[in-house]
C-alpha positions in Angstrom: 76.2 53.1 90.4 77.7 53.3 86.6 78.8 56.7 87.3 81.0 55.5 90.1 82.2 53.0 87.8 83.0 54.6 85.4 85.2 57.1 87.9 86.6 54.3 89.4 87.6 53.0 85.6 88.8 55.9 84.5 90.9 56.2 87.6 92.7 52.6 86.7 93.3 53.8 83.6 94.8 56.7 83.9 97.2 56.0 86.7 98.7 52.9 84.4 99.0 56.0 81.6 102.9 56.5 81.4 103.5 60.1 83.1 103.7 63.3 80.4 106.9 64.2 79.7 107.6 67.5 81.8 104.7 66.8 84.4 106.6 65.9 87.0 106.3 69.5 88.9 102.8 69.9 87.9 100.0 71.1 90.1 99.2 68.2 92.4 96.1 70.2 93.9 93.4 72.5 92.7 90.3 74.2 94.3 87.4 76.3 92.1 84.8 79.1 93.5 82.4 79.5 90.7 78.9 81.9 90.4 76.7 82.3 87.5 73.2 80.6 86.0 71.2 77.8 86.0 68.9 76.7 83.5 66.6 74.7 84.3 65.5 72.0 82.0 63.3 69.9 84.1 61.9 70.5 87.8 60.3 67.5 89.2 59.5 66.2 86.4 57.7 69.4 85.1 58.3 71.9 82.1 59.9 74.8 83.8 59.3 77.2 81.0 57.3 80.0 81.2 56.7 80.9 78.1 53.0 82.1 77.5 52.2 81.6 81.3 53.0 85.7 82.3 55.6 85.2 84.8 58.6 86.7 85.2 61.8 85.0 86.8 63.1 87.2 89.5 65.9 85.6 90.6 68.2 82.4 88.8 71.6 81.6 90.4 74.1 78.9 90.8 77.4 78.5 92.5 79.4 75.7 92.9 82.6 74.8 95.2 84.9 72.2 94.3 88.7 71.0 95.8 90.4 68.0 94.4 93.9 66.4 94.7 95.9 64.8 92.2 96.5 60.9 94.2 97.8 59.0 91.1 100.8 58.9 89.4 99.3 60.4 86.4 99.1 64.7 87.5 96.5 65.1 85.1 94.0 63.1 87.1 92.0 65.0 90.5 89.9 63.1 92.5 87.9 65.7 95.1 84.9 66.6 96.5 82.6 69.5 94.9 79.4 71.3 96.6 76.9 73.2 93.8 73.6 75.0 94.6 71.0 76.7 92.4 68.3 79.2 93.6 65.6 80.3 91.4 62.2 82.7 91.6 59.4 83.2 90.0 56.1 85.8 89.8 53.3 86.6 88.6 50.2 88.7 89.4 48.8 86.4 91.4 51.9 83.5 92.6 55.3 83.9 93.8 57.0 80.3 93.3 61.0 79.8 94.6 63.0 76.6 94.6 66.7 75.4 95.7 69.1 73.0 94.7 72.0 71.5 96.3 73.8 69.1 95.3 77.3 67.6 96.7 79.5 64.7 96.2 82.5 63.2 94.9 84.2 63.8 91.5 86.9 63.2 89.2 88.5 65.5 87.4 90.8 65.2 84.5 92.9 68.5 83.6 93.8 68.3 79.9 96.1 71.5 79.1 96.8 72.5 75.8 100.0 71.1 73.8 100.4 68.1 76.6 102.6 70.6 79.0 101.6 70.9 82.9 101.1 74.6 82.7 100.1 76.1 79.3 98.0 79.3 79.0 94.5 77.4 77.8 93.4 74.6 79.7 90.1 71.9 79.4 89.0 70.1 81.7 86.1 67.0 82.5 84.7 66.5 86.0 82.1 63.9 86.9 80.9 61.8 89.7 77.4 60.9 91.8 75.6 63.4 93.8 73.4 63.5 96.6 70.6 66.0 96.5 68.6 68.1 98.7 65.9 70.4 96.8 63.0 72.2 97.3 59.9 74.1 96.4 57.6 77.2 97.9 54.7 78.5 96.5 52.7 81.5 98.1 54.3 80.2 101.6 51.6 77.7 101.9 52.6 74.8 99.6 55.9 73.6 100.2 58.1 70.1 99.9 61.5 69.2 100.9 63.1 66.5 98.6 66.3 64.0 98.9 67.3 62.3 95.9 70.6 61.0 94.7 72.0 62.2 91.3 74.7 62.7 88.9 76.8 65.4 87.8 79.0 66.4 85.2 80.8 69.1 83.5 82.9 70.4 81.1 85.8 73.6 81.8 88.0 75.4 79.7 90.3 78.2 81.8 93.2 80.9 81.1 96.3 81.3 83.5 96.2 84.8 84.9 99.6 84.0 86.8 101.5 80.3 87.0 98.8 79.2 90.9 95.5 81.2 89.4 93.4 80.9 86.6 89.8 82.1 85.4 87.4 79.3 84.6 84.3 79.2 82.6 82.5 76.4 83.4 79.4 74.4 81.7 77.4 71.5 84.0 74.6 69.2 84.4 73.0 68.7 86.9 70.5 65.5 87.4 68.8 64.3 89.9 66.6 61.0 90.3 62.9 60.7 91.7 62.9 61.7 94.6 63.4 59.5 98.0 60.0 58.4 99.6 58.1 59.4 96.6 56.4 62.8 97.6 53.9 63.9 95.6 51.8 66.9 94.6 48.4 67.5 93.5 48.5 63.6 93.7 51.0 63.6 91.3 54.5 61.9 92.3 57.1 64.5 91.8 59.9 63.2 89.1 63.3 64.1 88.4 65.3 67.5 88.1 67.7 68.5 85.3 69.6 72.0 85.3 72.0 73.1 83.1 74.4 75.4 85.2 77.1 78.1 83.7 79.4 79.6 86.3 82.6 81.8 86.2 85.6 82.2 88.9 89.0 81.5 90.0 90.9 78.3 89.5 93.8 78.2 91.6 96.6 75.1 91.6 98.6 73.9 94.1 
């Protein structure tokens, strides 16, 4: 896939990259607990706004899980593994309509701190990598599907040092996901591809 080209590229590249002066004790591990929102962009292929339809969303969340190691000599570069799941749930008078999302995979990461020292204040970071993805719909416990689809990921991170091992991370992702496997359909309709835009908040601790 080109995302796992261009992870494996960026890997190559970055591992020729002469080490940063002053890196050499720097973090060589780093795990993330993050909650917050999704925002959905696309679900199945479907507008998922509700604008002028009368329902009210109940229930958006998103978490994601993610633990990487820096295996290069270059300790700005993580690769890892990363778990992320959205929930979501909608009403109306008449329907109730839920759906899930989880999505898990390997990443890279690349940790770019401020002022090219291994431990400033302000960090930013890039993560991206494929994604496999199990998802789903219920509406008024009678209609439901179960989906597999593979995917991609990425996202964007920028965190604050609270002490030299922990710092708070907000971070911004997207989420994508391809037709699904086996092409399911509803209403006769094949069901299409899933986009969510996810923004989640938690502890960033290095290693």
């Amino acid at each position: 896939m080109k995302s796992t080209a261009l992870c494996l590229g960026l890997a190559v590249l970055l591992a020729a990259t002469p080490s940063l002066a002053g890196v050499d004790d720097a973090p060589r591990q780093l795990g993330y607990l993050g909650a917050g929102v999704p925002l959905p962009l696309e679900l199945y292929g479907y507008d998922p706004s509700l604008e002028g339809s009368g329902a009210d969303v109940d229930l958006l969340i998103h978490g994601r899980l993610s633990y990487a190691g820096a295996f290069f000599d270059w300790p700005l570069l993580f690769i890892g593994l990363r778990v992320a799941g959205s929930g979501m749930r909608a009403s109306d008078d008449s329907v109730d309509a839920s759906g899930y999302l989880i999505a898990f995979g390997p990443e890279c990461l690349i940790r770019l701190p401020f002022g090219g020292r291994p431990d400033p204040r302000w960090d930013v970071g890039l993560g991206l990598g494929p994604t496999f993805v199990l998802a789903g719909f219920e509406i008024d416990e009678h209609m439901k599907e179960k989906t597999k689809a593979f995917g991609l990921q990425v996202h964007l991170w920028i965190d604050r040092a609270i002490v030299s091992w922990l710092r708070v991370a907000l971070d911004v992702g997207l989420d994508y996901s391809f037709d699904p496997l086996g092409e399911p359909t509803f209403f006769n309709q094949p069901l299409g591809s899933n986009t969510i835009l996810c923004f989640t908040l938690g502890p960033l601790v290095l290693f």
